[in-house]
N, C-alpha and C positions, 0 to 999 in steps of 0.2 A: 504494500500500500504506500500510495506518495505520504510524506512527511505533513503536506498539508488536508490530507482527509479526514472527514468528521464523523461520527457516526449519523445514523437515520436522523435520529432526534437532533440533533442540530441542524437537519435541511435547511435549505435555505425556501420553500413552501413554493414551488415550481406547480405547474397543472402536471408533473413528470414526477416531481417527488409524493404530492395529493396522492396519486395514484399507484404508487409504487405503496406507500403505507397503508393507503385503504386495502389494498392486496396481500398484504401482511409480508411482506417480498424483503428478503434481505438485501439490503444497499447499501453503498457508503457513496459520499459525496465529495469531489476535488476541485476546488477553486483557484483560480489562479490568476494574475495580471492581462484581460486582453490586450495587446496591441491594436488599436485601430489601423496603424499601415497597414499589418500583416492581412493579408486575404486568403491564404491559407488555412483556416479555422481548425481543420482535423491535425493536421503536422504540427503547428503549433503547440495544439493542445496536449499534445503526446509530447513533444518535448519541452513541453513546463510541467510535465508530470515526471518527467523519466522513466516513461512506459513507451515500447517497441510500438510503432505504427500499427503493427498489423492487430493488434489488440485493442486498438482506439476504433472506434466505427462512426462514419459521419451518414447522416439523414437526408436521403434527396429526395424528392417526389417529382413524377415521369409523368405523361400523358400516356398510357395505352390504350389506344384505339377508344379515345376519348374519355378515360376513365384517370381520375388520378390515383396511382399508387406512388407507396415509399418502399425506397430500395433504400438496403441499411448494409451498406461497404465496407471493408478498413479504409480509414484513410492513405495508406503507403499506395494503394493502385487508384482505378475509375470504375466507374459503370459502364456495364456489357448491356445497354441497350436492347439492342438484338435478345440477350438471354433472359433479360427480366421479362421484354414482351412473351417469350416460350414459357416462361417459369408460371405465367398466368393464365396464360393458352389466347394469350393475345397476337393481332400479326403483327401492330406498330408502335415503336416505342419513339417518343422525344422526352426530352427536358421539359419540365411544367415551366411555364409562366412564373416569377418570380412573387409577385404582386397577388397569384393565387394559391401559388404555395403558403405563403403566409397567411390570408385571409382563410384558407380553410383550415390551417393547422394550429393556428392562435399564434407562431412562433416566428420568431425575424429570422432573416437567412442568416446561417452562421451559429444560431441559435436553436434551431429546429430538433427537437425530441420524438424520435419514433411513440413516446408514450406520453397521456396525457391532451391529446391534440383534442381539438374541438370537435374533428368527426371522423370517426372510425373509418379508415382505409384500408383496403386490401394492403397485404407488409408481404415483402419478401427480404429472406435476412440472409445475408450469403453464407454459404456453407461453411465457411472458413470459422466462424463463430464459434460453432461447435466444440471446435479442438481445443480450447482454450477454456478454465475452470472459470474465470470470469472476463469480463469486457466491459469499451467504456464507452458510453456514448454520452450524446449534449443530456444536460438537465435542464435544459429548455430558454437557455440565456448563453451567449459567448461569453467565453470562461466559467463555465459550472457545467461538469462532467457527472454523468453517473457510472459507479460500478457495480455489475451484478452478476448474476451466472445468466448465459446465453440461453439458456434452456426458458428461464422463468419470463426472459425478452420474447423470446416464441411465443410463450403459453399467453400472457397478458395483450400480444399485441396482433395474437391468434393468425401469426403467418405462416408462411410458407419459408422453407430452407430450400435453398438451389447456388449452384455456383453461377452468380451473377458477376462478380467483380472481376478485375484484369488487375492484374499485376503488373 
């Protein structure tokens, strides 16, 4: 655990931590200094943690064939487009609209929590998760990190696993 982690009970009260506690979910929380230069959010964040990229996961939501999903990546690679649209049984993936990313997830870019969003989205969470006893992703603000086990990210945000990301 980074030096700067707090327990549950000290969250910082995220729509991502709300929900992580209503679920009874063990978690810990890492805050850190953002950079506003930095536009790198996940890299970043990983190393103000001193946590390997591929265990940090950044939150994107796509357009599939007019639907929006979140794909949930390590930050060290990108999104497989192409695989997230098959992972759904979709034919066409883009980038969502930045402006409705937010509006429909509660959360600013950079900030965006697979968990706690204002409306439940089809999730695909790359397989690479898995392998790892836990992982990190936003708590729903740039600089505030959650850690959990990948398993409990599944269950609460009832997605799908696939290998989506590119390395």
């Amino acid at each position: 655990m980074a030096k700067n982690s707090k327990p549950a009970s000290a969250g910082a009260g995220t729509p991502a931590t709300v929900a992580l506690t209503k679920a009874n979910v063990p978690f810990q929380t890492h805050s850190y200094d953002h950079d506003p230069a930095n536009g790198n959010f996940g890299l970043e964040a990983a190393e103000a943690m001193g946590v390997e990229p591929e265990r940090v996961f950044k939150t994107l939501l796509a357009d599939v064939d007019g639907k929006l999903t979140v794909a949930v990546v390590p930050v060290s690679g990108s999104l497989d487009l192409k695989a997230l649209a098959s992972a759904v049984g979709g034919k066409k993936a883009a980038m969502a609209d930045p402006a409705a990313a937010e509006r429909t997830t509660g959360y600013v870019l950079g900030g965006i929590s697979p968990l706690g969003q204002r409306k439940q989205l089809r999730t695909v969470i790359d397989d690479s998760a898995l392998t790892f006893p836990t992982i990190f992703c936003s708590g729903g603000r740039r600089g505030f990190e959650i850690e959990l086990a990948p398993t409990e990210l599944v269950r609460l945000t009832s997605a799908a696993t696939a290998p989506i990301g590119r390395g």
